[in-house]
Each structure stands twice: as structure tokens, then as C-alpha cells.
C-alpha positions as CSV (number, residue, x, y, z in Angstrom):
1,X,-10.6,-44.4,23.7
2,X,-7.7,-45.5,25.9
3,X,-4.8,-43.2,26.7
4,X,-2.4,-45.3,24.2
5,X,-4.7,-44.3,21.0
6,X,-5.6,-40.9,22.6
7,X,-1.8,-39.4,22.5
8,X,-1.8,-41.0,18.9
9,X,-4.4,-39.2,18.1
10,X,-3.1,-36.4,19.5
11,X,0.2,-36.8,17.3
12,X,-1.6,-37.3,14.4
13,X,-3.9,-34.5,14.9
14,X,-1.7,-31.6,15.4
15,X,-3.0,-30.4,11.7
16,X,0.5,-28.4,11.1
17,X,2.1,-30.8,8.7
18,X,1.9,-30.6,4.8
19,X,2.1,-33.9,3.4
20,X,3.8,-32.5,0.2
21,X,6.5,-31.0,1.6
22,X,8.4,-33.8,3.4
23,X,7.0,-33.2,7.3
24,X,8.0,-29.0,7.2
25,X,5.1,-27.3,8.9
26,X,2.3,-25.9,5.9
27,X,2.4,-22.4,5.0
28,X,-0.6,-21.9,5.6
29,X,-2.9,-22.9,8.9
30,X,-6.7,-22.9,8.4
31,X,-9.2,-23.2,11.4
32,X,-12.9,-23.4,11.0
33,X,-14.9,-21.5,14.2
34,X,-16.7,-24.9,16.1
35,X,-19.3,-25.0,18.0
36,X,-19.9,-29.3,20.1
37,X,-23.8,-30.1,19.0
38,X,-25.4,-29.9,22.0
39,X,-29.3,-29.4,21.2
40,X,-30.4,-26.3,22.8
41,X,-27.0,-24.8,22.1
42,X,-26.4,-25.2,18.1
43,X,-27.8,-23.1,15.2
44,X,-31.0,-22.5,17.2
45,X,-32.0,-20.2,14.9
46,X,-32.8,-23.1,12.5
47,X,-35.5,-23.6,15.3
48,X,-38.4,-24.3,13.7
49,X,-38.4,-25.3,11.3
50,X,-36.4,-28.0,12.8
51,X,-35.8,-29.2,16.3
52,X,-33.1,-28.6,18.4
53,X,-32.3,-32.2,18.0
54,X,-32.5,-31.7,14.0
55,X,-30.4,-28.2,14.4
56,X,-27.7,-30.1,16.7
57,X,-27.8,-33.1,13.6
58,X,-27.4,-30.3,11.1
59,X,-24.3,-28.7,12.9
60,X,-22.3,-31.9,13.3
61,X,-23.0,-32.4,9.6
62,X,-21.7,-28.8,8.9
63,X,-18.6,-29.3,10.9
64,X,-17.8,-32.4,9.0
65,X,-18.0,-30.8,5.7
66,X,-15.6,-27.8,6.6
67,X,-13.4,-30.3,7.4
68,X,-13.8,-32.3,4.4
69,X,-13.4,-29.2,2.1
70,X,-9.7,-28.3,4.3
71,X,-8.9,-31.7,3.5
72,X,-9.6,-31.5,-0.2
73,X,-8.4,-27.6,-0.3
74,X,-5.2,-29.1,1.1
75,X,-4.7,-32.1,-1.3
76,X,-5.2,-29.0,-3.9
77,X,-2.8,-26.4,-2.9
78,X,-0.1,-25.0,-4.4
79,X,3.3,-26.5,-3.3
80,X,4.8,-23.2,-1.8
81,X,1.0,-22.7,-0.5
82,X,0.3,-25.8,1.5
83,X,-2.9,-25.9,3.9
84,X,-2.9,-27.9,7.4
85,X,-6.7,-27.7,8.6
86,X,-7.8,-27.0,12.7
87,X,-11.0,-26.5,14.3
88,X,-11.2,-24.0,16.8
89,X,-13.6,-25.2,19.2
90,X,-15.9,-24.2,22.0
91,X,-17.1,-24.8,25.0
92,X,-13.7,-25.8,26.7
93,X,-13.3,-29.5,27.4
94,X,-15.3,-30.9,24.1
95,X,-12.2,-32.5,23.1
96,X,-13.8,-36.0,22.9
97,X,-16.6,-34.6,20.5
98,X,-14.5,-33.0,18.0
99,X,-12.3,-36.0,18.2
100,X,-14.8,-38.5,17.4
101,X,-16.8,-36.3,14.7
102,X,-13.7,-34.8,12.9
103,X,-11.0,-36.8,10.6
104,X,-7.6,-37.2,12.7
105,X,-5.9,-34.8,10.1
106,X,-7.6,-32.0,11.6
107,X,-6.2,-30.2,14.5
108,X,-7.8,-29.1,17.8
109,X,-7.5,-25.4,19.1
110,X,-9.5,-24.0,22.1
111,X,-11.0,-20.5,21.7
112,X,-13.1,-20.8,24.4
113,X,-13.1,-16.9,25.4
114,X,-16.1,-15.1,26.2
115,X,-15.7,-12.2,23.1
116,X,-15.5,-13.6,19.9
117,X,-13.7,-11.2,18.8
118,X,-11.2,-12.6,21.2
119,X,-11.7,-16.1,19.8
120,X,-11.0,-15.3,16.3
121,X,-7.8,-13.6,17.0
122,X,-6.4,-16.2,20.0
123,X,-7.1,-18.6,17.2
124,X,-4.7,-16.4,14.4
125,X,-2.1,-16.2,17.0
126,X,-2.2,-20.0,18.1
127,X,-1.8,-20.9,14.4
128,X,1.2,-18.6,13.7
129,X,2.7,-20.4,17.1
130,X,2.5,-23.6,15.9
131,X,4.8,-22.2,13.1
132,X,2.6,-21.3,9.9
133,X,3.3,-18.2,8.0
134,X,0.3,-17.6,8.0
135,X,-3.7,-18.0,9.6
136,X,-7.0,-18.2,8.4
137,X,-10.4,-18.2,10.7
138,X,-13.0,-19.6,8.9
139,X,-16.9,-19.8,9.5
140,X,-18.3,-23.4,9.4
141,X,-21.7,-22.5,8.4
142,X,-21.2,-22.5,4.5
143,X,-20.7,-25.8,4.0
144,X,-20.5,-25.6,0.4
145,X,-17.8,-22.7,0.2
146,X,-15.9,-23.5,-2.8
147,X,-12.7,-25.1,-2.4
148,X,-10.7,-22.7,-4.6
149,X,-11.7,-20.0,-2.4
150,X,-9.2,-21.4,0.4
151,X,-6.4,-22.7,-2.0
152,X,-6.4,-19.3,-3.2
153,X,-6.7,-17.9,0.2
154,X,-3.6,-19.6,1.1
155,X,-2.0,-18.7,-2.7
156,X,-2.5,-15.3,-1.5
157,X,-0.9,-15.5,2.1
158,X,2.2,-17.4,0.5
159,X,3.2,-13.9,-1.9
160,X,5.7,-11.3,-0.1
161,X,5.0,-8.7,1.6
162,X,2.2,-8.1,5.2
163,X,-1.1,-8.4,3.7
164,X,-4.7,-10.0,4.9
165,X,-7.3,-11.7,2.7
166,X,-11.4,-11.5,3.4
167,X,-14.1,-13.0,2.3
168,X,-17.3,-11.0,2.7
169,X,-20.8,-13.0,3.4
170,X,-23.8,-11.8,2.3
171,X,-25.0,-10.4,5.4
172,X,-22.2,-7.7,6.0
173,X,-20.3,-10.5,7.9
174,X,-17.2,-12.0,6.8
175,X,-17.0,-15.8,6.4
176,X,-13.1,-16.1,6.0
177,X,-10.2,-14.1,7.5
178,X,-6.3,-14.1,6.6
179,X,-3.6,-13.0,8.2
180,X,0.5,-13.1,7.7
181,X,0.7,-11.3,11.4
182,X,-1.5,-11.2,14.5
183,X,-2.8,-7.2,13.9
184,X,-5.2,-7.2,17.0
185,X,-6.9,-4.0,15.7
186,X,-8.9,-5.4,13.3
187,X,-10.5,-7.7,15.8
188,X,-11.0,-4.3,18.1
189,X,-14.6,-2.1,18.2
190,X,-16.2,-4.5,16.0
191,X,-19.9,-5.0,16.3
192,X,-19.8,-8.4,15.9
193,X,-23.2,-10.2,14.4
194,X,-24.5,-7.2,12.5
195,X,-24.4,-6.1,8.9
196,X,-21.5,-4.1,9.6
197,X,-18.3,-6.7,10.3
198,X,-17.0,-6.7,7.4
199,X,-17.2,-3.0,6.6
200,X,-15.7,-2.3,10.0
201,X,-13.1,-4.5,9.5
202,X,-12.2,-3.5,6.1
203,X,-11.4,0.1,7.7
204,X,-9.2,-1.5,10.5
205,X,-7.0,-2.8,7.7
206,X,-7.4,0.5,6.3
207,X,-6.1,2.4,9.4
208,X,-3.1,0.4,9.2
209,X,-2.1,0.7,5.5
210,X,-2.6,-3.3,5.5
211,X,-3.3,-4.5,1.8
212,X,-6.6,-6.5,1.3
213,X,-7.4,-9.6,-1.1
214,X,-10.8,-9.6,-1.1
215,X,-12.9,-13.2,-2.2
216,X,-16.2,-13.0,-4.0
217,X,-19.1,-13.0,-1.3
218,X,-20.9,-16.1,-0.1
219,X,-23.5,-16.9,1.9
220,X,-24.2,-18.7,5.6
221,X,-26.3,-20.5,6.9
222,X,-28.2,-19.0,9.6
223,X,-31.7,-18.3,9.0
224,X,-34.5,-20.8,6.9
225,X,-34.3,-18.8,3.6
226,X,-30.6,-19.8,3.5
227,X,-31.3,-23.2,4.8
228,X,-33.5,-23.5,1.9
229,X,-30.9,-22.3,-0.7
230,X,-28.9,-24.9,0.4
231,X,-31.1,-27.3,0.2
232,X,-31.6,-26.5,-3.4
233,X,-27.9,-26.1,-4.2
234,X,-27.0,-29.4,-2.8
235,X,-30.1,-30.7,-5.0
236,X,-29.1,-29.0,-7.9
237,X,-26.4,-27.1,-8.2
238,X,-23.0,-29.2,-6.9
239,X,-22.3,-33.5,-7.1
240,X,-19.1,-34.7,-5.7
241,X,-17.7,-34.9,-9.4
242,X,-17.9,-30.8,-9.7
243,X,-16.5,-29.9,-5.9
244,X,-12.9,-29.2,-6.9
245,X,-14.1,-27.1,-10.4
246,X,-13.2,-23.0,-9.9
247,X,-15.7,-21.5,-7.7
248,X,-18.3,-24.3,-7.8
249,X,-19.6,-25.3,-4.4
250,X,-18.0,-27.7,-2.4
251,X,-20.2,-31.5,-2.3
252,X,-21.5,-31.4,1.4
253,X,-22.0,-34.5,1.3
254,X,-22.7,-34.7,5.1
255,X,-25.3,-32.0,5.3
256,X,-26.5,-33.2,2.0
257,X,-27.3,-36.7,3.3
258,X,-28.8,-35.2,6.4
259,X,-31.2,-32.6,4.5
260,X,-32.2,-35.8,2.7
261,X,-33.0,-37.7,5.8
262,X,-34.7,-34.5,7.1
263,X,-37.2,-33.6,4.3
264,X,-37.7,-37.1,3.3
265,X,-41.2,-37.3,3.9
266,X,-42.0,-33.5,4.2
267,X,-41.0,-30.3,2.7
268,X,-40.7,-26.4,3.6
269,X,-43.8,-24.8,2.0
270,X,-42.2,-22.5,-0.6
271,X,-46.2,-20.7,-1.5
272,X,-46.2,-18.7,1.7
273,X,-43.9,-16.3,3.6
274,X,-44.0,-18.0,6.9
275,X,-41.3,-20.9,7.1
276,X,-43.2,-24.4,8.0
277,X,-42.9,-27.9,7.7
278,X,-45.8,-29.5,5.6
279,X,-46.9,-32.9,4.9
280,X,-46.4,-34.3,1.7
281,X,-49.8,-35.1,0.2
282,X,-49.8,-38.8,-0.2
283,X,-51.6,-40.3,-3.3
């Protein structure tokens, strides 16, 4: 990419602009947490069943449908609640990654700090800087988070008054934070990656008299059981007609094309507790 196109790019990319509101920054600033696919380095606890070639495939595909589900959550939003869409990436100096995987529309933010704690809440305050009212961190390993979760995420931020909206996973995590004001204490004395973030952070809000919105609970993917119940809900469950519907899952289309690919010609073997790849039985 030349410098000429790379400072377009740039331009373009800024992600603070709601195109329904004649060029005024959106109310609302989104960023999904991103990780480059480097194998050895993303969703390695996908490994095995799949290879860390596979697991690096799979987290591209997932970072390409959090962005596609801003960018339709965005064209759906209220008009006092628009959405501009970031990633917040890591490590520092993958620009040239995210900008050839990621639609121009969505901006770049580095949260490259060791404590992810620290990450999350340098990513609320560089979103409130580049003058939203408000800032959401978002996980990017539930690809098919539904839609009207964020519109009403950002529906929620645009009403008066200091409040925060989470979205609980079902492992005790959160996969969605919102903030109208950078409260560093709910990022603080968290034990981050256990059963107990959202809890924990819950009681920060708490401690602070901060009123919560609270989302239904989803799901991430992070070990094989959840890799299999996406599998089946992309199979089953959601088709790009049904992505924008209340609550339905958002089409991955991305991961599902890849899981397609992936299992083409073999399966996981659902008959026995230990996740592994099996042939298919040819006739």
C-alpha cells in the first residue's frame, strides 16, 4: 500500500463518524478487543482440535465478523444513538494486518498494555477522546452476538444521566462493557479470566452508586464445547436473512464459511467426552 492510499485509509478509517447524522461524531464508539493471527499466538486453546494454523484462520474469521455486526449494528441504530465501530488491537505495530483484514469503516486503536485491565479501559478513554459520549469494549470471540444487543447498548448510553451497561458471558466474564465516563475503578482488583469478572465488576459499579443496564448473557468462544455450539448454531440456528431479527444471532458468515472449509471432510466426534477430529466413513 503506498503512502497516498495509506493516509486515505487512515482518513476513512477513523471509525468516529455517523453517516446519519451529517459528519457529527456518533454517540456512541464501539471497539472490539483484537488480537493479529499469528499461529502460535491466537485462540490456542482451540488447539486441538485444530491447528494453530486452523486457530489463527478461525480468529481472522472472528474478527471480521465483529466488524461486520458493528457495521450492521450501526446501519441499525437509533438516530440520537448512532454507533462508529474500532478495533482495539494488539501487539503494537499490526497496523498493516488489521488494515488489510478489517472494512475501512472501522477504526484502529492500540491497547497494546501489558494488563488487560489496562487495555480495556485505555481503549474507553481513547474513544471518549475522539469525542463520543460514550464507549463500549467489546470481546470478539462471539461472533454471533446479536445485533440488537449493541443497538440497544448504545440506546442505553444515549439516555441522561452516568450509567454503564454489561453484558455477562456464560463463564462469569463479561463480553461487552459501557461506559458514559472513564470510572477506572471498575477496571481495578479484577481477576481477570476467571468466573468471577463480571461479579467483581458488578460491585465496582456498586461502590460507586453507578446504575447498571444489564444484557441477557451469551456465550464465547474459547474452549471446543463452545466451538461446537457454534458450529451448530451457524448450521442451524441463524441465515443472513434472520441477523438483524431481536436477539437472533448475528450471520457469521466469515467463521461460518471457514467452519465449513474446516469440517468438510471430517467431524468432532460428539459419542465421546474427549474432543477429536474423526474421519468421515466413506461409503
Amino acid at each position: 500500500m503506498d503512502r497516498a492510499n495509506r493516509l486515505d485509509r487512515q482518513d476513512v478509517s477513523l471509525g468516529i463518524f455517523d453517516t446519519t447524522t451529517s459528519g457529527a461524531p456518533a454517540s456512541c464508539g464501539i471497539a472490539f478487543m483484537a488480537k493479529a493471527s499469528a499461529p502460535g499466538c491466537a485462540k490456542t486453546r482451540l488447539v486441538p482440535p485444530l491447528t494453530f494454523e486452523q486457530a489463527a484462520a478461525l480468529n481472522t474469521a472472528f474478527l471480521q465478523d465483529a466488524a461486520d455486526n458493528l457495521l450492521c449494528a450501526a446501519r441499525l441504530a437509533e438516530p440520537n444513538a448512532g454507533i462508529a465501530g474500532y478495533a482495539a488491537f494488539c501487539p503494537r505495530g499490526a497496523e498493516e494486518f488489521f488494515q488489510r483484514t478489517l472494512p475501512r469503516e472501522i477504526g484502529l486503536i492500540d491497547a497494546a498494555l501489558p494488563n488487560f485491565g489496562d487495555c480495556l479501559f485505555h481503549t474507553i478513554r481513547q474513544i471518549l477522546a475522539r469525542g463520543h459520549a460514550s464507549a463500549v469494549v467489546l470481546n470478539s470471540d462471539s461472533p454471533t452476538l446479536p445485533t440488537a444487543l449493541l443497538t440497544e447498548t448504545a440506546a442505553a448510553l444515549a439516555r441522561p444521566g452516568d450509567r454503564a451497561v454489561l453484558g455477562p458471558s456464560s463463564d462469569g466474564g463479561y463480553y461487552l462493557l459501557g461506559l458514559k465516563t472513564a470510572h477506572r475503578c471498575v477496571f481495578d482488583d479484577i481477576a481477570w479470566s476467571t468466573e468471577h469478572v463480571a461479579k467483581q465488576t458488578l460491585q465496582r459499579a456498586h461502590d460507586i452508586g453507578l446504575e447498571i443496564h444489564q444484557l441477557p448473557v451469551w456465550y464465547d468462544v474459547d474452549d471446543v464445547e463452545s466451538l461446537r455450539r457454534l458450529r451448530a448454531e451457524l448450521g442451524n440456528g441463524a441465515t443472513p436473512t434472520s441477523r438483524a431479527a431481536a436477539h437472533r444471532p448475528h450471520y457469521a458468515s466469515a467463521t461460518a464459511a471457514l467452519l465449513l472449509e474446516l469440517w468438510r471432510d471430517d467431524e468432532f466426534d460428539d459419542t465421546t467426552e474427549a474432543p477429536r477430529r474423526v474421519e468421515r466413513r466413506r461409503a
